[in-house]
N, C-alpha and C positions, 0 to 999 in steps of 0.2 A: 593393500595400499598402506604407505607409510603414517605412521601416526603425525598429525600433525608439529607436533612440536620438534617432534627427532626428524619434519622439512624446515620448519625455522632454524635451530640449530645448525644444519647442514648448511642451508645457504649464508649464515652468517657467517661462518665458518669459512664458505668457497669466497664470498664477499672478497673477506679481509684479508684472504690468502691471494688473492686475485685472480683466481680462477675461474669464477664467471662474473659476471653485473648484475645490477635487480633485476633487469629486464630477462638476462638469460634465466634465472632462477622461478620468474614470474611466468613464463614460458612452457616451463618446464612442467610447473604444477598449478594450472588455470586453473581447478577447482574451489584451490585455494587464495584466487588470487585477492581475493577483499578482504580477509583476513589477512594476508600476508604481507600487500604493500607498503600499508603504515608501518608496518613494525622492522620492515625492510631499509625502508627510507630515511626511519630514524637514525640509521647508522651513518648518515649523510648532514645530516641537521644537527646531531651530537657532537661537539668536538672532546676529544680526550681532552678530561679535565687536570689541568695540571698544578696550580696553587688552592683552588678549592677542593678539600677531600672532605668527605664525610665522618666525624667521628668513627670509631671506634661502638661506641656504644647504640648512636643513630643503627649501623648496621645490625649491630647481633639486634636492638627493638625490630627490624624493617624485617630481617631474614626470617625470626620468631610467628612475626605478625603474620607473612607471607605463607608462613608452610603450615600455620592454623588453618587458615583459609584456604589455601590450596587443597589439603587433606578432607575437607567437606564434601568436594565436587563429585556429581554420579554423574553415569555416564546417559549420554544425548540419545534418543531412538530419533530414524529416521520418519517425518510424516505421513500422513495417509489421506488429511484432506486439503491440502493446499495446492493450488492449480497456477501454474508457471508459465505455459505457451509459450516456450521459448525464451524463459530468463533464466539466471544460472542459479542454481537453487545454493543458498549456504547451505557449508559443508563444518558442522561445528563439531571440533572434537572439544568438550568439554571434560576429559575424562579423567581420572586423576593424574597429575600431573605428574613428570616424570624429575627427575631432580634437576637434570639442566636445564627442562623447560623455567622450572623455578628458578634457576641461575640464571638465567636468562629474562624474566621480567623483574626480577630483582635488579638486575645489569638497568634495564631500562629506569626503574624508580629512581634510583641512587646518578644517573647522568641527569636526567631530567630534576631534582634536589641542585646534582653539582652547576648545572644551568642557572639556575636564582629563579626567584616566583617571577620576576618580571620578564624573564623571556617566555616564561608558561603560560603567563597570561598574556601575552601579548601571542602567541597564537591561535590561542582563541575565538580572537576577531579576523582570521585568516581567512582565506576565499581557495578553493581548488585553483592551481597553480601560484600559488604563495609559497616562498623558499620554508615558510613555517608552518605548511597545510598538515606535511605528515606529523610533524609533533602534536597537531592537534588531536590528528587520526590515535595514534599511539598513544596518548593519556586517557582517551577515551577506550580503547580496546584493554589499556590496565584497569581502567575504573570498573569496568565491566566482568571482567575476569575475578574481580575480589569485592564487587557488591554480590548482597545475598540474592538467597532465589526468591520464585514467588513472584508477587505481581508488580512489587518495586522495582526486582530487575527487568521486565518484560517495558514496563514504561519507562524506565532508562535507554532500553532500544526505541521503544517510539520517539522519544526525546531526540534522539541521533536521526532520524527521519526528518522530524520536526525543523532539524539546524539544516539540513541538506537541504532541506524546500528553501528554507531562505536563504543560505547560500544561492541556490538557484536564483534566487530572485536578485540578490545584491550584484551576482556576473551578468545577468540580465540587463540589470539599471547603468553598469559600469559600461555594457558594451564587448565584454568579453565573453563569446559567443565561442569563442576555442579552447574555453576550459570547462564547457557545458555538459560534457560528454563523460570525464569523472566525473564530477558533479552527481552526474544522471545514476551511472557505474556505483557509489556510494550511495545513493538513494538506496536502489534497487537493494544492495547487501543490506542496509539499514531495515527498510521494510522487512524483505526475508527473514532477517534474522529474528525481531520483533513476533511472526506469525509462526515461526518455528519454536518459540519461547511458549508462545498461548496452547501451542500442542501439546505441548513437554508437560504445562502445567496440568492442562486436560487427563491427561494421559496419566498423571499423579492425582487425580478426584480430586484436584484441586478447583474452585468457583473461578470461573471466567467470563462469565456472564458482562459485569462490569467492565472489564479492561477490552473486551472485542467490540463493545459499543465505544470505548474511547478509539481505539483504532477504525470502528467504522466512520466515526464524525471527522478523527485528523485525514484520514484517507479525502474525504468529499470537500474539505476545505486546501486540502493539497490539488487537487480537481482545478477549484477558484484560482487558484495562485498560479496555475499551471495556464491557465487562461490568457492570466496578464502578461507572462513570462511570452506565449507562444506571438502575442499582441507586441513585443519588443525586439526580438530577434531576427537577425535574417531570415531569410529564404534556406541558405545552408545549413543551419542551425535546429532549424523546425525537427528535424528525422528526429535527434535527440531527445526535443523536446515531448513526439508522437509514442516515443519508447517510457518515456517518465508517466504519461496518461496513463499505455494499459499496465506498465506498473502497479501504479495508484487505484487504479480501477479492478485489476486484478486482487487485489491489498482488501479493498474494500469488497470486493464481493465475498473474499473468503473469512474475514471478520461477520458480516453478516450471514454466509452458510453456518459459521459455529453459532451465532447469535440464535437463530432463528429456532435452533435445536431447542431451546430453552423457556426465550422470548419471544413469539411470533409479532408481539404485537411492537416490542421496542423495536424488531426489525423490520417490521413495516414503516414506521413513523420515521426511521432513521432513511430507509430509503426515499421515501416521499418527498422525505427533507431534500435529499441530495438532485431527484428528478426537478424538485422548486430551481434548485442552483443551475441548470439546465436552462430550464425555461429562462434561469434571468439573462442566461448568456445570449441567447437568442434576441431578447430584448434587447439587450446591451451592444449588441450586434447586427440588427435588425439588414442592414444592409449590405451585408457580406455575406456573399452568396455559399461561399466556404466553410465561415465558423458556422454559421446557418444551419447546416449540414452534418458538420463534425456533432454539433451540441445535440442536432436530431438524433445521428445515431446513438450517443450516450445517452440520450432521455430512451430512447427505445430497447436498450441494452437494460438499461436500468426498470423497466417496465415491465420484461419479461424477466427478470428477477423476484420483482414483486410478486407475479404471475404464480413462482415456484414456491415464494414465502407462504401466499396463499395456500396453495398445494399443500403443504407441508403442517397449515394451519388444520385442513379439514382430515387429513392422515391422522393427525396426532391429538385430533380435539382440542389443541390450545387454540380457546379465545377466536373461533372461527368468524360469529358474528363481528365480531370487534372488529378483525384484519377487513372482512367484507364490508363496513361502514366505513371506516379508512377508506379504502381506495376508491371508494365507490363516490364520497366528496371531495376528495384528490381528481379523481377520473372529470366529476364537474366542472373544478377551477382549471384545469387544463387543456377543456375545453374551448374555455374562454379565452383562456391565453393567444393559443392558436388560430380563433376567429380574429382577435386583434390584430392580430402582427402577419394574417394573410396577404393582407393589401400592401404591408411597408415591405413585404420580402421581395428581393430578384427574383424575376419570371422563374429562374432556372433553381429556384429555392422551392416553390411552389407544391410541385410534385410530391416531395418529402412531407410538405405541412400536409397534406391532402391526405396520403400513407397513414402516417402518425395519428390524422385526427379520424381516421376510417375505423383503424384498433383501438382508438379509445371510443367510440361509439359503438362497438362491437362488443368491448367488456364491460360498459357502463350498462346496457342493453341486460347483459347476463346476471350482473350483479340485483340491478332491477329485483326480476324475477326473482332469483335465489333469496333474497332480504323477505318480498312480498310473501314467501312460501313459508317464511317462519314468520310471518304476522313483524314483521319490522318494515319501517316507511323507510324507502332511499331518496337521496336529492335526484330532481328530474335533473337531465340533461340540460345543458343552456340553450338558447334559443339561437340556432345560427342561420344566418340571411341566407335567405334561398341558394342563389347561384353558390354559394363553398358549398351549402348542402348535397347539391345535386353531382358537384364533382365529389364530393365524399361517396354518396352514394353509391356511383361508379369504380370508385377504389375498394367498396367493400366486395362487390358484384366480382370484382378483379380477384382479391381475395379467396372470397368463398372459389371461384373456380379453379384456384389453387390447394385446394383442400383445407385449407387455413376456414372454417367456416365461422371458428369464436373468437379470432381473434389474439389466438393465445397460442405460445408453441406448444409443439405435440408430445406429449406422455414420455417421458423419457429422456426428451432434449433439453438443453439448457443447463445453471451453472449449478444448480443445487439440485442435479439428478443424483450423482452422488450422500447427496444427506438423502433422500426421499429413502433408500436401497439401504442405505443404515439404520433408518427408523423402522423400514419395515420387517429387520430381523433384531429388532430389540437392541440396537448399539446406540450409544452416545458421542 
């Protein structure tokens, strides 16, 4: 496969000669299409500068500065624990650059200077499909390329996530529900790139501990945003939106599989947090028999995650009681929750609270015992009004006759099966 920069090169090249368009170019090589189209489109956004040049000596400092920094870069290993389902995974060739390539973002510096600060920053505040979105894309992909490594640069990619949420949310408020879908497409790279950064780090013994609990928190509060966002847009609009969730959700699960290798207990509490954000949407929602539904399955997604953190807690000996008292007063207040909001939900909502509160009576149930065996008190269960009882009841009975008898998925399955299988041969 071509190295990436000798595909930039070429298509700038075919570009200008006119022998294909971005689009054919972009076609050509999908892998690399999120890195590629800013830096594509800049050629469109740029005009050849004609009474503004750059010194003389601006260049030789710019060109000097450029090929220090260049000449640092090692090259990218592909991941091993990041789980995609269907999104296009970046394809980052960070490898030492090639001299064009460096002629080539240099070309970029030196147009974007010949431009003036006030058209730099006024792309800034651009929105996907704004005549200045890709110059924005393209300062950021140069910023990126010549900050250092480490954990600065990894939150500089969360950063770039960060702006695509709100993006998201600013074409949301505007109404522009047809430029939702880059938006989403730029998320997505943004993410990837960010959890492909934390591997790279890992992979060099380098501490990541910290920066995968900040990408599990921006993940779950990208969740929220994505709520309101799904609360604004069409009916047409929504698939996009349903695409940016397991994103996000994907994002966040695999920040906490790396987390949990380390910190069981920060990734219990981080999860907890995020099931909390669930339940409020449910709240918040109370009457919508749909998001009602959606937020169930993500509380339940998120519950057998927990499930595995657990798992992974009593494999490893980290802090087992700790993670089992966590969720075991998690498991209570969610209880609660559920008895509340049985009555305000559509009939056709129902079923799903009854499910949900059947598995948490089932692991609240086990946690019980397990706490009582090592001489620790658990919170009893809440006290729930008879008739939800009895339909709980009958969901567990439903349950157990599926072989589900605890509650909990089976040995093997789910998203941190892979961490379980690495700790059990000694990897990190």
């Amino acid at each position: 496969m071509k190295k990436f920069e000798d595909i930039l090169v070429q298509c700038i090249e075919d570009i200008k000669a006119g022998r294909r368009s971005i689009e054919d170019c972009l076609d050509k090589y999908p892998s690399v299409r999120g890195q590629l189209e800013p830096l594509l489109k800049i050629a469109l956004v740029i005009p050849e500068p004609r009474d503004v040049k750059p010194s003389s000596a601006f260049k030789l400092k710019a060109r000097v500065w450029l090929m220090d920094q260049i000449h640092g870069r090692q090259a990218v290993k592909k991941g091993s624990w990041l789980r995609h389902e269907g999104q296009t995974k970046p394809v980052l060739y960070i490898k030492r650059f090639s001299t064009s390539m460096a002629g080539v973002i240099l070309a970029v510096v030196l147009a974007v200077s010949a431009l003036g600060v006030g058209t730099t920053y006024a792309s800034q505040s651009s929105l996907p499909g704004d005549t200045l979105y890709p110059l924005k894309l393209a300062a950021e992909q140069v910023g990126m390329v010549l900050s250092p490594d480490g954990a600065a640069r990894v939150e500089r990619a969360l950063s770039f996530a960060n702006k695509r949420m709100r993006e998201m949310e600013a074409l949301a408020r505007k109404g522009r529900s047809q430029d939702l879908q880059l938006a989403v497409e730029q998320y997505t790279y943004a993410l990837n790139m960010t959890l492909s950064m934390i591997e790279q780090a890992a992979d060099r013994g380098l501490a990541t501990e910290n920066i995968t609990a900040l990408v599990a928190e921006a993940t779950a509060r990208h969740l929220l945003a994505l709520d309101e966002v799904w609360d604004m847009v069409p009916e047409e609009a929504k698939a996009a939106i349903t695409h940016a969730r397991n994103v996000s959700e994907t994002g966040r699960e695999n920040a906490l599989a790396a987390l949990a290798r380390n910190n069981t207990v920060r990734a219990t509490e981080l999860n907890l947090a995020a099931m909390e954000g669930r339940l409020n949407r449910v709240r918040a929602r109370v009457q919508n028999a749909e998001a009602v539904q959606i937020a169930l399955q993500q509380f339940e997604a998120m519950g057998e995650l927990g499930e595995e953190i657990s798992r992974i807690a009593q494999e490893t000996g980290l802090n087992t009681t700790d993670v089992e008292e966590l969720i075991a007063e998690a498991i209570a207040r969610h209880l609660e929750v559920l008895a509340e909001v049985y009555d305000e939900v559509p009939e056709a909502a129902r079923p799903g609270i009854e499910r949900t509160m059947a598995t948490l009576m089932m692991r609240h149930q086990n946690r019980v015992q397990a706490l009582e065996q090592q001489g620790v008190g658990a919170p009893l269960a809440p006290v729930i009004p008879e008739r939800i009882r009895e339909r709980i009841e009958d969901r567990i009975r439903e349950q157990k006759q599926q072989g589900v008898p605890d509650g909990t998925t089976l040995p093997g399955q789910g998203v941190l099966a892979g961490a379980l299988q690495q700790n059990d041969h000694g990897t990190t």
